[in-house]
N, C-alpha and C positions, 0 to 999 in steps of 0.2 A: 666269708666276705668277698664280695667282688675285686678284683683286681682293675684299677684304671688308673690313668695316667695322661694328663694333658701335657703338651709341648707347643711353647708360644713363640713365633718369632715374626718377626718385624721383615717383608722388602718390599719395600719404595715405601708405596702407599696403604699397602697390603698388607693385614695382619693372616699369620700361617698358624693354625692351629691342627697341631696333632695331637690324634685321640686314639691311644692304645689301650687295649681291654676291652670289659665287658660297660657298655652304658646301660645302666639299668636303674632302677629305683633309690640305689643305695647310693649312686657316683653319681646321678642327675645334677646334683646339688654342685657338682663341679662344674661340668658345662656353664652349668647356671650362672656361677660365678665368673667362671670365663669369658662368658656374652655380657655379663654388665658392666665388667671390668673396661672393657672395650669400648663398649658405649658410651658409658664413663666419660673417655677418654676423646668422642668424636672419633675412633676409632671404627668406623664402620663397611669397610669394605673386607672380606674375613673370606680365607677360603678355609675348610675341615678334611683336612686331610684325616681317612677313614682306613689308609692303606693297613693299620695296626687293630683296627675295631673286628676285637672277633665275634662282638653278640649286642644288639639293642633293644631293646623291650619298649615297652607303649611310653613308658616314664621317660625314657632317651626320646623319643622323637618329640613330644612334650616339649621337650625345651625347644628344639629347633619352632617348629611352631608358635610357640609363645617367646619368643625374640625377632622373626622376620617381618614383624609390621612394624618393630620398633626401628629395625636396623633401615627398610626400605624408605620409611619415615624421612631418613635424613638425609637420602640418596645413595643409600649404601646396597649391599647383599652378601646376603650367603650361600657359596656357590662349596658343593661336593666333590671331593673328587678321592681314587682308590677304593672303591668300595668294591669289598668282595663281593659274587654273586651271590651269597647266603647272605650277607647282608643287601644288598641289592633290592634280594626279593620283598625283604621287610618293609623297604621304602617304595618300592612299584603297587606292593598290594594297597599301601593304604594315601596311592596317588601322587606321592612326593615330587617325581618326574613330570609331571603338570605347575609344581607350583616353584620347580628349584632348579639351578641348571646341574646338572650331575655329569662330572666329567671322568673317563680315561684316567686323564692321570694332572699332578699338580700344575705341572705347568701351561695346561692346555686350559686349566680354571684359571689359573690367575694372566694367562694371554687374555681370556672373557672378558676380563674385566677393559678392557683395552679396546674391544673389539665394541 
């Protein structure tokens, strides 16, 4: 069984979401849960911290895609940031970087949101 692990914290206005392990088919269902929770909440401005993601498969990117019209919806986003280059490439191949802003590192995502 997959190993994952979300971590959710709160600053300002900003929800931090860290995602440790593998996202894959079996954990999706967490993401999943963690974007509606949010939403939920009008919680919509969300940075994913990736710095702990060591693997994602087509079901992991699934979610990101099927929650970003929701979140942009209400004037929010989902911005990337820490991603290894192995994961990187999973998200360049299949165009992410056209549709997300994908930063360096946390804080230079959640500066974005500012900017």
């Amino acid at each position: 069984m997959s190993q994952f692990l979300i971590r959710s914290r709160n600053s300002g206005d900003l929800d931090i979401l860290e995602i440790d392990g593998e996202l894959d088919a079996h954990t999706a269902t967490q993401l999943e849960d963690a974007f509606k929770a949010l939403i939920g909440r009008n919680r919509t401005r969300i940075v994913v911290n990736c710095a702990e993601l060591q693997y994602i498969s087509s079901a992991g990117l699934g979610v990101f895609m099927a929650y970003i019209e929701d979140v942009r919806g209400t004037g929010g986003d989902i911005k990337l940031s820490n991603l290894s280059p192995k994961v990187y490439n999973v998200f360049d191949l299949l165009g992410f970087p056209a549709l997300y802003d994908i930063l360096d590192d946390e804080t230079e995502a959640v500066a974005k949101f500012s900017s």
